[in-house]
Backbone as a ProteinNet text record, in pm:
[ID]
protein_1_A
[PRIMARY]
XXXXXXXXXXXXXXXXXXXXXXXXXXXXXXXXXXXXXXXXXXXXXXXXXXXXXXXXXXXXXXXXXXXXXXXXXXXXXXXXXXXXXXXXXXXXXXXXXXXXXXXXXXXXXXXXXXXXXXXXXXXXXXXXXXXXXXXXXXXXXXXXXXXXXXXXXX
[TERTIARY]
815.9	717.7	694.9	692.9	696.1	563.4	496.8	331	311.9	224.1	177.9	161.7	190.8	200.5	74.5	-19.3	-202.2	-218.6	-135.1	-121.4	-40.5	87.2	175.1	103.9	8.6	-73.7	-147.1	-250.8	-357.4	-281.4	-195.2	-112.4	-33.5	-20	7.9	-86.9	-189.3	-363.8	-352.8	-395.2	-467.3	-369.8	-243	-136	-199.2	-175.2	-182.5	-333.7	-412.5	-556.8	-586	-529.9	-446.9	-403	-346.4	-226.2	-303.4	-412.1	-493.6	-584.7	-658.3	-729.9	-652.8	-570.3	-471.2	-484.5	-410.1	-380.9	-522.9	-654.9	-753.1	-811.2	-773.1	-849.7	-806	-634.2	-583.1	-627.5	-724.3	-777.5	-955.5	-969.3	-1122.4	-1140.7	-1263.4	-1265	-1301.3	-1373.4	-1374.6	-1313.9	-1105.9	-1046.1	-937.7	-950.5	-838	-699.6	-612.1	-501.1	-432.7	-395.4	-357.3	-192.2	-104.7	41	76.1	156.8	212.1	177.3	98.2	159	241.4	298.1	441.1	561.7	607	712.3	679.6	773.9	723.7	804	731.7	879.8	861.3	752.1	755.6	694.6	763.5	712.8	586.4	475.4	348.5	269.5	134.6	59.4	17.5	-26.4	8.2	-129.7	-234.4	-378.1	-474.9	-543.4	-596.5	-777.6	-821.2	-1002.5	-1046.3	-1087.3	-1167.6	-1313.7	-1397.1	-1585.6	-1608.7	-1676	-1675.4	-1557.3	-1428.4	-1310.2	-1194.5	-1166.3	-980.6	-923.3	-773.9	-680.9	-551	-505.8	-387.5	-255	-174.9	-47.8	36.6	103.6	196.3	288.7	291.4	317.7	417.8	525	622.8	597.5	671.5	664.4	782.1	799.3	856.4	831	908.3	890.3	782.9	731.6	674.5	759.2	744.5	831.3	956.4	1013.7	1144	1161.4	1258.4	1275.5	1338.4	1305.1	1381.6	1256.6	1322	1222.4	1214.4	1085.2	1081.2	1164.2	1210.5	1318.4	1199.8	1252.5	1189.9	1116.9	1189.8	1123.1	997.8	954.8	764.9	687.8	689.7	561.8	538	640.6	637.8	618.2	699.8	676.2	542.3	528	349.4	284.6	264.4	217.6	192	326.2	393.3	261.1	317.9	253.1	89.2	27.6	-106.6	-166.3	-81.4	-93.9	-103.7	-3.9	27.6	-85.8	-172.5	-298.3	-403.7	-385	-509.8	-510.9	-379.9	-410.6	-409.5	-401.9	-439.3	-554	-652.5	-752.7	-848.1	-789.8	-883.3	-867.5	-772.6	-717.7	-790.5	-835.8	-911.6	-1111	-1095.6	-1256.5	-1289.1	-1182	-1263.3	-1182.7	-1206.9	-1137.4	-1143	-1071.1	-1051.4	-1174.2	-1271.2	-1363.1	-1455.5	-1382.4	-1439.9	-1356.6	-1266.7	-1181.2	-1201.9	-1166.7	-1252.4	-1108.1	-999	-960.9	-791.2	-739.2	-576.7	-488.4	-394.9	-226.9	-136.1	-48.3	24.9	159.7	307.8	381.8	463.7	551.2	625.8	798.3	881.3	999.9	1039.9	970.5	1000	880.6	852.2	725.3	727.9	832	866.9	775.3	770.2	688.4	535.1	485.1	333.8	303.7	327	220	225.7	324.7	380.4	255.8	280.9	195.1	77.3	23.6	-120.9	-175.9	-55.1	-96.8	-147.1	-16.3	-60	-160.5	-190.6	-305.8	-446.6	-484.4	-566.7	-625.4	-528.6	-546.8	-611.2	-578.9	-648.3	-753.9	-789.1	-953.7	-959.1	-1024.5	-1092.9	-1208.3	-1323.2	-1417.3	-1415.8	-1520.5	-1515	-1408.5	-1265.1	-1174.2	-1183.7	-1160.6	-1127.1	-1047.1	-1074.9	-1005.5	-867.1	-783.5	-660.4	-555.3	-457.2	-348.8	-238	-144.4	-21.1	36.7	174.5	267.4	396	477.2	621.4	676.8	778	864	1076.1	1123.3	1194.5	1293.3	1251.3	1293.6	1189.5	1194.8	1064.2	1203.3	1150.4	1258.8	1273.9	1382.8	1469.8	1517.8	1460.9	1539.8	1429.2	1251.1	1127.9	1096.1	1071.2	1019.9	866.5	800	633.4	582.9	532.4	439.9	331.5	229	91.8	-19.7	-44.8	-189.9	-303.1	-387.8	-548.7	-633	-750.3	-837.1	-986.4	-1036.3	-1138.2	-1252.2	-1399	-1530.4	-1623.3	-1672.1	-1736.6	-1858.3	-1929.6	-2040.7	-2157.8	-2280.8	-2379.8	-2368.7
2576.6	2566.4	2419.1	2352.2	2228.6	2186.2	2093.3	2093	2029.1	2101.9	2057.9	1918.2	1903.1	1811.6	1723.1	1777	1747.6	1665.1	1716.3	1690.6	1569.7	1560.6	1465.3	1328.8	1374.1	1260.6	1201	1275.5	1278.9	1130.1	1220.4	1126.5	989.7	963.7	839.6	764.1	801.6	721.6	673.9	762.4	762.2	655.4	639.8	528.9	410.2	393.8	315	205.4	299.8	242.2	195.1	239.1	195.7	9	59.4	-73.2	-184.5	-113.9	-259.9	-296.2	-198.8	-262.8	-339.5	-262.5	-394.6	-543.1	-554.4	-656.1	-729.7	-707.4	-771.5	-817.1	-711.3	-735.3	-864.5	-884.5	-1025.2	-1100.5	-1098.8	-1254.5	-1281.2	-1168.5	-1188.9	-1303.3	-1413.9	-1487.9	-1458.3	-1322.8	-1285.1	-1196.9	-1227.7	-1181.5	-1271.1	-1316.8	-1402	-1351.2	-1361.9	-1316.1	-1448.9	-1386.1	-1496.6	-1498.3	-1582.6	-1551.4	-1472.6	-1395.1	-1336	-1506.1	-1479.7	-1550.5	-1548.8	-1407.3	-1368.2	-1433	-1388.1	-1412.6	-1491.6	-1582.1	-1680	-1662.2	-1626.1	-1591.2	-1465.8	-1367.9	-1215.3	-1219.4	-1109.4	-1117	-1041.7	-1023.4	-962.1	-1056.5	-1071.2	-1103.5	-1034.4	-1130.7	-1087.8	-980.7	-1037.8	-990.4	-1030.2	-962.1	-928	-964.7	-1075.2	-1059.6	-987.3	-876.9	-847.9	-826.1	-898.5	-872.5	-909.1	-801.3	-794.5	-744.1	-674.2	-620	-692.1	-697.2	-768.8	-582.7	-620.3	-539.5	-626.7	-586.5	-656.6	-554.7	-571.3	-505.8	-532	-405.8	-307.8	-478.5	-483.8	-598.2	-559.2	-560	-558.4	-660.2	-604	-697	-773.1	-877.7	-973	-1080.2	-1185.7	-1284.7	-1403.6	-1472.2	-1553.8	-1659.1	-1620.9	-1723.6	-1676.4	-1538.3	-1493.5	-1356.5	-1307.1	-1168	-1104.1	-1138.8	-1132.2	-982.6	-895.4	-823.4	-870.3	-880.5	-913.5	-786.2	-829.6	-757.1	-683	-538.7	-472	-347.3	-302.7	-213.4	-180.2	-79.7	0.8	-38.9	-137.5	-189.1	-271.9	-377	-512.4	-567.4	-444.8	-427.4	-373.6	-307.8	-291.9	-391.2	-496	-590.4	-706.7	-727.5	-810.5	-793.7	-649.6	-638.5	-652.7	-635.8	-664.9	-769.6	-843.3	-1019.4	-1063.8	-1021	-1047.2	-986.9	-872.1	-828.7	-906.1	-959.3	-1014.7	-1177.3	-1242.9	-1348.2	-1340.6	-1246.3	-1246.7	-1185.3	-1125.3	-1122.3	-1250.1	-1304.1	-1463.2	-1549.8	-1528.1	-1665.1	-1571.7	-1472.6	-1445.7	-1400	-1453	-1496	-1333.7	-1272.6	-1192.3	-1109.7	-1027.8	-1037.6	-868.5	-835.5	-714.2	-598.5	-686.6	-562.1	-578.9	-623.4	-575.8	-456.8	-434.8	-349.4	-230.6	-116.3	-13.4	93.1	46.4	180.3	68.5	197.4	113.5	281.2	204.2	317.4	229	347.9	272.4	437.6	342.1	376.3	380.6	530.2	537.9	572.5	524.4	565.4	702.9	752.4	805.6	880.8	976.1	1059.1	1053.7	1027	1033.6	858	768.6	656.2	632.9	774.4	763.3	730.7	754	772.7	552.5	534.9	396.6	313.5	335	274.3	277.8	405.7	408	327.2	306.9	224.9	93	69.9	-107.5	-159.7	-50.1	1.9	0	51.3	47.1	-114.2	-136	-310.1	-371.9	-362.4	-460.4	-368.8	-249	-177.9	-95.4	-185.2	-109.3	-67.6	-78.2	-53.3	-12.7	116.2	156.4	127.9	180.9	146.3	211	187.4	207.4	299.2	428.9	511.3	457.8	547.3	534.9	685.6	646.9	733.4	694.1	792.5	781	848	801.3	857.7	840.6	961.8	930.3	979.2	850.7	801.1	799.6	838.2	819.8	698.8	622.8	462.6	339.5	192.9	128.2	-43.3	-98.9	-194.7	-255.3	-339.1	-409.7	-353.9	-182.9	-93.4	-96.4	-140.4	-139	5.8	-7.2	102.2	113.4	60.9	40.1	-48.6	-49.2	-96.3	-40.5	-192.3	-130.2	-180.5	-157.7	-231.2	-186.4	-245.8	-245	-278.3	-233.3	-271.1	-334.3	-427.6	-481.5	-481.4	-450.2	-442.8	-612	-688	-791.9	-799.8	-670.9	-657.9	-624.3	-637.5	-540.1	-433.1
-2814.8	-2711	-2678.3	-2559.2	-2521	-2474.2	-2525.7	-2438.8	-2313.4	-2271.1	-2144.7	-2096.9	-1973.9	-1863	-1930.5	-1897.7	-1966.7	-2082.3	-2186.5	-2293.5	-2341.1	-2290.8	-2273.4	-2197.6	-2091.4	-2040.6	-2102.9	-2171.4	-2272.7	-2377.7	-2487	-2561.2	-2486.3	-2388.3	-2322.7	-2297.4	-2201	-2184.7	-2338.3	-2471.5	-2589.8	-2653.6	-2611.9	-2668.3	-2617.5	-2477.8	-2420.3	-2406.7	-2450.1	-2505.6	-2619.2	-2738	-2807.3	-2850.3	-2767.7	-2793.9	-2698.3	-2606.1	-2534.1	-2649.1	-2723.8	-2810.4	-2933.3	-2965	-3068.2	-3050.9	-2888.5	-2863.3	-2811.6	-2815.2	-2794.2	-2948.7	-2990.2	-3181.1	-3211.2	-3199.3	-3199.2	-3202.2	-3083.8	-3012	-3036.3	-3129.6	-3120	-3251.3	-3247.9	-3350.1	-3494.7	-3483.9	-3611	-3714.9	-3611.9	-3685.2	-3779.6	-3889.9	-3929	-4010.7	-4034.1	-4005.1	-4167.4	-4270.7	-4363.1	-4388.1	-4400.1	-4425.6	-4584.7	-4608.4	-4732.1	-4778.3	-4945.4	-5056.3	-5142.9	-5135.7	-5191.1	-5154.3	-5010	-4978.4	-4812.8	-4775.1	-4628.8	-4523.8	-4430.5	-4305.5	-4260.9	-4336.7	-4295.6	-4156.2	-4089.6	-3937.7	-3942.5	-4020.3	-4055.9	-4094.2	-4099.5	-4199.6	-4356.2	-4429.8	-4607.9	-4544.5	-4525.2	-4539.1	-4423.9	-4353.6	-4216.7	-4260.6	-4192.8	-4256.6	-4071.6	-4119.6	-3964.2	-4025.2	-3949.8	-4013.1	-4201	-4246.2	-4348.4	-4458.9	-4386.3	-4439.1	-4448.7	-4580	-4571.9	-4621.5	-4553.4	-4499.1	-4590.4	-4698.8	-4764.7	-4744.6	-4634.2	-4581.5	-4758.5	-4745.6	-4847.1	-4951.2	-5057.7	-5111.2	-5215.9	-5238.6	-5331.2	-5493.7	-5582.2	-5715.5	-5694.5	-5581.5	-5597.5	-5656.1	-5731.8	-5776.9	-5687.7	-5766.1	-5636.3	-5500.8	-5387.7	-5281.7	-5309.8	-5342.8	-5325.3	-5290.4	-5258.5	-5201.4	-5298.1	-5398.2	-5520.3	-5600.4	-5644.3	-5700.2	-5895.4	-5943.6	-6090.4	-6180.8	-6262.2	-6343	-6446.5	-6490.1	-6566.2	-6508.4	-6395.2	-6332.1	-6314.2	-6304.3	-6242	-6314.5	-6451.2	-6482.6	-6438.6	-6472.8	-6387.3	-6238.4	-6189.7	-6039.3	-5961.5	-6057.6	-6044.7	-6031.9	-6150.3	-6215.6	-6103.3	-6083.5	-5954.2	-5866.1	-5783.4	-5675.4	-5626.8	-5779.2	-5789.2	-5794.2	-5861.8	-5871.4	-5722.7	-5644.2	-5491.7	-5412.4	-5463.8	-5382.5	-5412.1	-5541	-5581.4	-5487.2	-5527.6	-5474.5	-5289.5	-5214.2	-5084.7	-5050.8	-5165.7	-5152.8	-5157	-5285.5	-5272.7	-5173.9	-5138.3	-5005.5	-4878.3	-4899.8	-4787.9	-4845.4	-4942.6	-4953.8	-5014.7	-5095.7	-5188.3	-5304	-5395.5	-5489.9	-5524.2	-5632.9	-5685.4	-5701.6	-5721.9	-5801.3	-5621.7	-5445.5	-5356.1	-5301.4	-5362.5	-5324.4	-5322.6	-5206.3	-5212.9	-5152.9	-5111.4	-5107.7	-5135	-5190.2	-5188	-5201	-5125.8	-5101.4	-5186.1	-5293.4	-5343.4	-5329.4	-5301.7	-5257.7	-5387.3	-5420.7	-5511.2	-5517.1	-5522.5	-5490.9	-5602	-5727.6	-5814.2	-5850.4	-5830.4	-5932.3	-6060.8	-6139.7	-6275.9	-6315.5	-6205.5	-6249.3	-6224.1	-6210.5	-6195.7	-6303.9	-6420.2	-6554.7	-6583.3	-6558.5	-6586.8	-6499.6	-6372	-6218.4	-6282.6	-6306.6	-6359.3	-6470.9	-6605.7	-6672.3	-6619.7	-6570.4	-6516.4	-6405.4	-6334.1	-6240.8	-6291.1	-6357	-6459.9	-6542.9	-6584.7	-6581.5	-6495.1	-6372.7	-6235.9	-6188.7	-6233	-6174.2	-6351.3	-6405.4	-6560.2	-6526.3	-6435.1	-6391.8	-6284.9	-6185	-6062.7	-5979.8	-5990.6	-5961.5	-5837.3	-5687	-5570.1	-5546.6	-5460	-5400.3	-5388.6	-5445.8	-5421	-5318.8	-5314.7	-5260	-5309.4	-5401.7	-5390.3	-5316.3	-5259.1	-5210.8	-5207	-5245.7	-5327.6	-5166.6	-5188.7	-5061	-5095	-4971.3	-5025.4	-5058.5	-4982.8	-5048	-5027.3	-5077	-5046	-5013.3	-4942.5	-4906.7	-5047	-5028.4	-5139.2	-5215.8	-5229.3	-5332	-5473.9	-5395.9	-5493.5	-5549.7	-5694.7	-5747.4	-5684.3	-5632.9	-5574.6	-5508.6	-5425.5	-5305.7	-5313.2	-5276.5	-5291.2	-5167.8	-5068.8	-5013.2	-5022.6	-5009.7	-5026.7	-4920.1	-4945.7	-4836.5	-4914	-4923.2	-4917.5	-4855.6	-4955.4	-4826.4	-4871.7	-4766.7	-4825.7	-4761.3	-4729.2	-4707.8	-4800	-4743.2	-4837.2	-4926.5
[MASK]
++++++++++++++++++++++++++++++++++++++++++++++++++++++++++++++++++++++++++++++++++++++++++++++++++++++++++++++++++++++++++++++++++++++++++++++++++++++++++

């Protein structure tokens, strides 16, 4: 069944409104925008400050300043990747225990119990809504990816 004319419109306007507010969010001053401290050159930003919220885009357990992933698989790579949330939380004026929701990406279900250990480490206390989700690949050929979101309000 193919949807309606209506509908197909609907979803174009709702795109297209969309993508004007994107491109205004850009430009507003109280949005700042920080480079990866991981890796330099990504066509993204590491971590997004809009208002009271940082936004830390999906971060691999790469080595520091290489595209290089740390050796020792899903703990380390965990490990990695948290180090890499943490420090683009500070470079944007806030830290782990503001953290309130995080997605973490798994190439393997067999490495949840692992993730969680080392997970656990960086939220021992009121640890932040999470989401996993097992994927079927993560670039560089990563056992895990993780971003977060930050609140630095009241």
């Amino acid at each position: 069944m193919r949807p309606s004319k209506s509908f197909a419109k609907f979803c174009l306007t709702a795109l297209a409104f969309s993508s004007f507010l994107a491109v205004n969010a850009q430009a507003r001053d109280d949005i700042t925008a920080y480079p990866s401290t991981a890796v330099e050159g990504l066509p993204y930003s590491g971590a997004v400050k809009a208002g009271d919220t940082v936004y830390v885009g999906g971060v691999l357990g790469t080595a520091p300043g290489t595209k290089e992933l740390v050796p020792g698989g899903i703990g380390p790579e965990t490990r990695q990747s948290l180090n890499h949330v943490k420090d683009m939380l500070e470079l944007a004026g806030a830290s782990l225990d503001d953290t309130v929701k995080c997605v973490v990406l798994l190439a393997d279900i067999d490495d949840f119990p692992a993730m969680n250990d080392v997970y656990r480490e960086f939220f021992p206390k009121n640890p932040p809504t999470r989401s996993t989700i097992i994927v079927p690949a993560i670039p560089l050929g990563a056992a895990v990816e993780v971003e977060c979101n930050a609140y630095l309000g009241d």
